[in-house]
N, C-alpha and C positions, 0 to 999 in steps of 0.2 A: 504493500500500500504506500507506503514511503517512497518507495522508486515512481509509481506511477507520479504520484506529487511532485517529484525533484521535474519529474521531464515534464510536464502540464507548467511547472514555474518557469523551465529551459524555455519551453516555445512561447511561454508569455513574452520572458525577457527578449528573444530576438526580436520584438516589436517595440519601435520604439516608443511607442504610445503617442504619437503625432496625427492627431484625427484631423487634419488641414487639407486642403486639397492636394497642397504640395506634399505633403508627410505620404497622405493615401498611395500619389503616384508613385512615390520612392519606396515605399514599402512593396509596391505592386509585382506579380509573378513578371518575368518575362513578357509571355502572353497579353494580358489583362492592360502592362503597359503601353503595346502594340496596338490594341482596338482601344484604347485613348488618346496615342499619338494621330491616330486616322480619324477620328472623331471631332479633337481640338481642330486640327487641320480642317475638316470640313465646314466645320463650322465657322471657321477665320474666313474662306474661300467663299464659304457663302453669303457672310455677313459683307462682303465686301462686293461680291457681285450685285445685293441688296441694296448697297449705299450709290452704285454706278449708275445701274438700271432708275432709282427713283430720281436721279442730277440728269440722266438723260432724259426721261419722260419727263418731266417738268422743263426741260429746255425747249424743248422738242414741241410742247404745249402752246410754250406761252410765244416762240417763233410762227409755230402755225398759225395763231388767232393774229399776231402783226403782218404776216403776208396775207390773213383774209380779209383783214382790214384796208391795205393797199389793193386787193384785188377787185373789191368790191366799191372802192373809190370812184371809181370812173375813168381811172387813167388809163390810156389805149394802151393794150394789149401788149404790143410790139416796144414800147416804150417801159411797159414794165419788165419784160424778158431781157430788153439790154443794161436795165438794171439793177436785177438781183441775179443774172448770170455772173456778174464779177465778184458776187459778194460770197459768203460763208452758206455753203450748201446744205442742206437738209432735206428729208423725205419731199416735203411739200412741194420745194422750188425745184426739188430736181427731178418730181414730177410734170410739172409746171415747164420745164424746160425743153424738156422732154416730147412732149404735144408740141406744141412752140415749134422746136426745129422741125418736127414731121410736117408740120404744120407748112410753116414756111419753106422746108423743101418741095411739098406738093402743090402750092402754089405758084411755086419761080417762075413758071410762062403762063401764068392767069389763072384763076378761079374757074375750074373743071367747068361746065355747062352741063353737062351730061348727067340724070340722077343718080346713075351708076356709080360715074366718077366720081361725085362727092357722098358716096355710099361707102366706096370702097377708101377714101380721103378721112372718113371718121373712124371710120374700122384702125384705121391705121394709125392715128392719133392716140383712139384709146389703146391700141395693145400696145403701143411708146410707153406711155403712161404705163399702165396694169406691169409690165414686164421691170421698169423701174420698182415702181413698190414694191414688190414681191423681191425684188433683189433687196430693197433697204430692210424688210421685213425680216426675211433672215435675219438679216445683220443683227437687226435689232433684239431678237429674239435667243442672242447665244446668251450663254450662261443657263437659260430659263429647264433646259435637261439635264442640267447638274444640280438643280435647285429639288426639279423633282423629283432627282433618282436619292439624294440626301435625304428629302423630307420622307420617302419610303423604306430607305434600306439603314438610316443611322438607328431607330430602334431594334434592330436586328442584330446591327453588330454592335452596341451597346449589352444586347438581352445576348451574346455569345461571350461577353466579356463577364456579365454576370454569373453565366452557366461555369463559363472556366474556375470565376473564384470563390464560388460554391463547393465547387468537386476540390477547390485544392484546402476548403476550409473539413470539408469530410477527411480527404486524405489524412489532415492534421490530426483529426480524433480519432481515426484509425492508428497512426500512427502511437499515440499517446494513451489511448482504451481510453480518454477522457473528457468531458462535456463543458468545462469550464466555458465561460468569457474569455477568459484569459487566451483558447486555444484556436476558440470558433469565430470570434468577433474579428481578426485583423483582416481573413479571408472574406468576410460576410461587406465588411466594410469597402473592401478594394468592391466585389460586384457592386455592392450598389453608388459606387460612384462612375462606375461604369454606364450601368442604366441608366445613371441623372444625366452622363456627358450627350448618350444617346436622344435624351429628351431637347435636349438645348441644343444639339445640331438641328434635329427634326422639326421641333415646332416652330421655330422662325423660319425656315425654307419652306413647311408649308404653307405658312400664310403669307409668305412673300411672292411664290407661286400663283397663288389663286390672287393675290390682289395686282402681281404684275400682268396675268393671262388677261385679267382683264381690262386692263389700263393699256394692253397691247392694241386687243380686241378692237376697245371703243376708238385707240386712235386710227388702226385701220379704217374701221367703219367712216372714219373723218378723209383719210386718202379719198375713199371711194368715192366719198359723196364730193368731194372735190372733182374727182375725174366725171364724175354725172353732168356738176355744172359747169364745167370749164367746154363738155362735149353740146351742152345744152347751147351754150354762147357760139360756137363754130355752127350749130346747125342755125339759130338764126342769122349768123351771118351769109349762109350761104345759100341761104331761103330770102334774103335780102338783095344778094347779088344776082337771084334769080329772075326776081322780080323786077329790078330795073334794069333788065337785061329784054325781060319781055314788053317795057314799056318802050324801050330805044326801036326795038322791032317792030311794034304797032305804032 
């Protein structure tokens, strides 16, 4: 009985009794400090993708609404294009720009006459456009699958780093025939700091997910309907050039 004692005191003492996060980690198996090296990491990489993504969407925002304000000015067209062409590019203008050249490339020997012609003039226009966004889209959309695959897999390898320092807190009592705190608590304590590092990767990734998807979403939705009325303004102009085309000829 005395020996069981001495070795239950033995494995108390190789702990230092440092319950701090830092203590947890130093104390931690091999393993267990591996699935919180990937964890802390994830979650530095995510909280930083998090602080990018919201200084981009809030740029990104408040430049759309000042080009829809100039857009919506009155100022011709052609004169707006040769002055946000020089300036700091973004989704909007380099949509915008985008129509524009096809625009004025399919015009350089006059406004088509033919319904065809400027059928096939607007087609062409929007897929300028559409093909731009969808490039900027991407772009704007990286990071957002390591937010997700984080916010699903860090409580997994959190709850594997728990399962490890469980089994090494049993091992201990095997080892020892003994049930103490003293044996069981320093293994019990590394898992569950394991799980909590698991928690704090996951739950800001996923709520940073669902609130970027849709902040993506809604600005897409804002391209789009850009590309609608920028296509709407070429058809009346070109329903404009029609008609006094037919007034010259009567």
């Amino acid at each position: 009985m005395t020996d069981r004692a001495v070795d239950a005191a033995a494995v108390g003492d190789s702990f230092s009794g440092d319950m701090s996060m830092v203590g947890l980690f130093l104390e931690a198996d091999l393993i267990v400090k591996l699935v919180m090296m990937i964890l802390i990491f994830a979650s530095v990489w995510s909280w930083s993708i998090i602080f990018e993504k919201r200084a981009t969407l809030k740029k990104l925002n408040k430049r759309a609404a000042k080009f829809e304000d100039s857009f919506w000015s009155g100022e011709p067209l052609d004169k707006l294009y040769q002055r946000v062409k020089k300036g700091a590019q973004d989704p909007v203008i380099k949509s915008f720009c985008a129509g524009m050249e096809e625009w004025n490339n399919g015009v350089s020997g006059g406004v088509p006459a033919k319904e065809s012609l400027q059928a096939s003039l607007k087609q062409r226009v929007e897929r300028a456009m559409a093909t731009v966004i969808n490039k900027e889209m991407n772009t704007l959309e990286r990071g957002m699958t390591f937010l997700a695959s984080i916010g699903s897999t860090a409580t997994f390898i959190g709850l594997f780093g728990t399962v490890w320092g469980i089994m090494n807190s049993f091992t201990a009592i095997a080892s020892t025939n003994n049930t103490s705190l003293a044996v069981v608590a320093p293994g019990i304590a590394e898992a569950l700091f394991a799980t909590a590092l698991g928690l704090v990767a996951a739950i800001p990734a996923v709520l940073a997910y669902n609130i970027f998807t849709n902040s993506l979403d809604r600005y897409a939705d804002r391209l789009d309907a850009f590309v609608s009325e920028f296509s709407a303004i070429l058809s009346r102009h070109l329903d404009t050039q029609e008609n006094d085309t037919a007034r010259k000829v009567a």
